[in-house]
Wavefront OBJ file of the C-alpha trace (Angstrom):
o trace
v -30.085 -35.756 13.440
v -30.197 -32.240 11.809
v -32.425 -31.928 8.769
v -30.868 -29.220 6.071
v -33.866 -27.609 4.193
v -33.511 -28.086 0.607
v -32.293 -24.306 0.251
v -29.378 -25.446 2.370
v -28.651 -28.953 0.333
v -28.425 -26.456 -3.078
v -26.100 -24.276 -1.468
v -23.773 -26.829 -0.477
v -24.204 -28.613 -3.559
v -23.697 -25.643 -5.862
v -21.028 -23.544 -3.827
v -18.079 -25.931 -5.154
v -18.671 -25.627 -8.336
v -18.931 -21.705 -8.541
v -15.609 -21.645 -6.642
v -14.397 -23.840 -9.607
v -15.427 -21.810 -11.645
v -14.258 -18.854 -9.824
v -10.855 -20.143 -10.275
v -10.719 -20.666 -13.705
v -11.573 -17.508 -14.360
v -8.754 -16.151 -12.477
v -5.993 -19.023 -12.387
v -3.582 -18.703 -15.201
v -3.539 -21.805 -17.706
v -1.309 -23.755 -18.634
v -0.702 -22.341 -21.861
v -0.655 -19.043 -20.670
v 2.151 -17.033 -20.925
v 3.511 -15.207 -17.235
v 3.135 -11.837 -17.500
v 5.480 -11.099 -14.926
v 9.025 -11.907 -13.651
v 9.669 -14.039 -10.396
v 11.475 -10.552 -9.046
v 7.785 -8.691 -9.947
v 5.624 -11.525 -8.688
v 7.757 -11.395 -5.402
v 7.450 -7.568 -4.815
v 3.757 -7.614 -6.005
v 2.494 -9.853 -3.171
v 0.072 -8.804 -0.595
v 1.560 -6.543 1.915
v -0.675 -6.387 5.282
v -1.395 -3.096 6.047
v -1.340 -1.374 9.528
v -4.212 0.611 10.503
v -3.672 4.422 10.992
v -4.494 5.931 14.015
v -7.079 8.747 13.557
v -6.465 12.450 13.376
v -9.490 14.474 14.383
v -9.999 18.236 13.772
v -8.689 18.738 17.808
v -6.233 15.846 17.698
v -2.878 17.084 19.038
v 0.192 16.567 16.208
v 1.711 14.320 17.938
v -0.114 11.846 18.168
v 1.090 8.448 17.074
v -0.711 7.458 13.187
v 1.584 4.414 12.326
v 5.384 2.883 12.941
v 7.794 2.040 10.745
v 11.190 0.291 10.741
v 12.820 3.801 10.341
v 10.837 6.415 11.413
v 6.900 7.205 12.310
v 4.369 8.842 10.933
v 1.933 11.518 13.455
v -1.076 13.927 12.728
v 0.969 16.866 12.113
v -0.058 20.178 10.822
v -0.467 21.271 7.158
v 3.373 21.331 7.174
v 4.532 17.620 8.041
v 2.997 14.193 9.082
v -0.750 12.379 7.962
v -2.012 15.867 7.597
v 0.170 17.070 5.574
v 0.207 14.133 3.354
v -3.429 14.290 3.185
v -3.822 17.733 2.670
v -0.821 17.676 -0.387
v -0.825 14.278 -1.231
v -3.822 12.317 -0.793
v -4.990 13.194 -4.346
v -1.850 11.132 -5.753
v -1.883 8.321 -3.507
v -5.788 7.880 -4.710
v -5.137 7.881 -8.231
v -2.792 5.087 -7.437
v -4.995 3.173 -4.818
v -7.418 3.304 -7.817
v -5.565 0.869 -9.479
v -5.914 -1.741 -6.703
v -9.233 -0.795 -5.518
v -8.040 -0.103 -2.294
v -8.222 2.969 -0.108
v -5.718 5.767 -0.522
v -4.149 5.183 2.776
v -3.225 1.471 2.177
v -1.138 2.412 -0.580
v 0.384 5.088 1.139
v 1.278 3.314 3.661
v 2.672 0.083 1.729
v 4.981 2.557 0.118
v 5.845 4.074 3.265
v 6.961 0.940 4.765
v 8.311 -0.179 1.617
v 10.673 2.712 1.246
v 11.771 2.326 4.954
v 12.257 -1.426 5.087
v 14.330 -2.117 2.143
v 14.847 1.633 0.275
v 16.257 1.234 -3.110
v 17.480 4.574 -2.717
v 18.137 6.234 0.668
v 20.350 9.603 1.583
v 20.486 12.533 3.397
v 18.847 15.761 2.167
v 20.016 18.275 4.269
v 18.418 20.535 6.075
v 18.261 17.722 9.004
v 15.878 15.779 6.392
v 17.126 12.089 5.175
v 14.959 10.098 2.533
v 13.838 6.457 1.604
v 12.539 5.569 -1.525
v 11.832 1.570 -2.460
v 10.043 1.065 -5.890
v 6.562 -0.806 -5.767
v 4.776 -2.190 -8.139
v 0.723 -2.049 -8.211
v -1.048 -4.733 -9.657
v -4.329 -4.488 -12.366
v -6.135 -7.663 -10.544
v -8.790 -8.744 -12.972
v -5.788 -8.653 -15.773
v -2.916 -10.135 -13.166
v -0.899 -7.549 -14.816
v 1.952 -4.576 -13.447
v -0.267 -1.766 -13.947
v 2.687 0.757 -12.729
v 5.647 1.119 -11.282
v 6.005 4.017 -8.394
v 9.358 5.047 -6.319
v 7.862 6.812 -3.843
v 9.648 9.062 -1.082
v 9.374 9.207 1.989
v 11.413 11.793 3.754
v 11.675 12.100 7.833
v 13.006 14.574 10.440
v 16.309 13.304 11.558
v 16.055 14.316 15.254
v 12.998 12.067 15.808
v 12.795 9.999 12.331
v 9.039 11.752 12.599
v 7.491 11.775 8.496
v 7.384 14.590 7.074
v 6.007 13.629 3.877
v 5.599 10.714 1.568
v 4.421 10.873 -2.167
v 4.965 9.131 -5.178
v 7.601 9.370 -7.330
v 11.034 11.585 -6.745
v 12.646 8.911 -5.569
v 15.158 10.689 -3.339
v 16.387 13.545 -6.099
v 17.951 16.775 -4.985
l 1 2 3 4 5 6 7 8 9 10 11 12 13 14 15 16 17 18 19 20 21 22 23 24 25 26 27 28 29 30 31 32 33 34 35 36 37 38 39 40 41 42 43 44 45 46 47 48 49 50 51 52 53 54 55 56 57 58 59 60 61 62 63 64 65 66 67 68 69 70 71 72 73 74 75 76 77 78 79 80 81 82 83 84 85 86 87 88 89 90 91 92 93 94 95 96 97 98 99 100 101 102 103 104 105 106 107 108 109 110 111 112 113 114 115 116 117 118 119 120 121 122 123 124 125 126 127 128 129 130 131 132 133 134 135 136 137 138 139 140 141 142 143 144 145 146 147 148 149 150 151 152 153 154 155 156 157 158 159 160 161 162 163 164 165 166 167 168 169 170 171 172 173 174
């Protein structure tokens, strides 16, 4: 027989009823009014996302960062792929990222594979270019609000569906 020290016999007496308490804090009542619509709730649920290959100072552009349904993303140059998006971008996608308290890459690439899975908008652009854009919706956690709404775009090389760039907003215009 194990004897728990009496540290251990608090814990485990006290750790249920902080998670209960936890969860009050954060689970809406029953009185509460939703503050957003089944279509909102479903687009503002957790999307998984991938982790992106590194891209050194020597890394060769073409190596692989992340895959998509419609296209992938590589290091690039200052001109198209991750380093272009960081270089251009990365200030946007961390204003956003803010919002979520995530890092500016996981909102980048949500909205990346957002865009390409199930694009709201999606055309060519010429120039052998075609772009995705597929609103998302970033969630104020503490409040369990919509904080914003983004359509990002993503555009890609037709040739090789390599990214050239994604930001937020445009949404596909001319």
């Amino acid at each position: 027989m194990t004897l728990k020290s009496p540290l251990t016999r608090m814990i485990t007496a006290v750790t249920p009823l902080l998670l209960v308490s936890a969860l009050s804090l954060i689970a809406p009542t029953a009185a509460a009014e939703p503050t957003m619509s089944p279509a909102q709730l479903a687009a503002a649920r957790p999307v998984l996302s991938q982790v992106w290959g590194a891209c050194g100072a020597s890394t060769p552009e073409d190596k692989l960062v992340a895959t998509y349904s419609k296209g992938t993303l590589r290091c690039g140059n200052a001109a198209w792929g991750y380093r272009h998006i960081q270089i251009r971008h990365q200030g946007e996608w961390a204003g956003l990222a803010a919002i979520e308290g995530k890092n500016w890459r996981d909102i980048a690439d949500m909205a990346i594979a957002k865009s390409m899975n199930s694009p709201d908008v999606h055309r060519p652009m010429g120039n052998g270019k075609y772009c995705y854009s597929g609103q998302i919706y970033l969630v104020d956690k503490i409040r369990g609000t919509i904080a914003k709404t983004v359509q990002p775009t993503v555009i890609v090389r037709q040739r090789d569906n390599t990214i050239i760039t994604a930001y937020p907003g445009g949404a596909c215009r001319v």
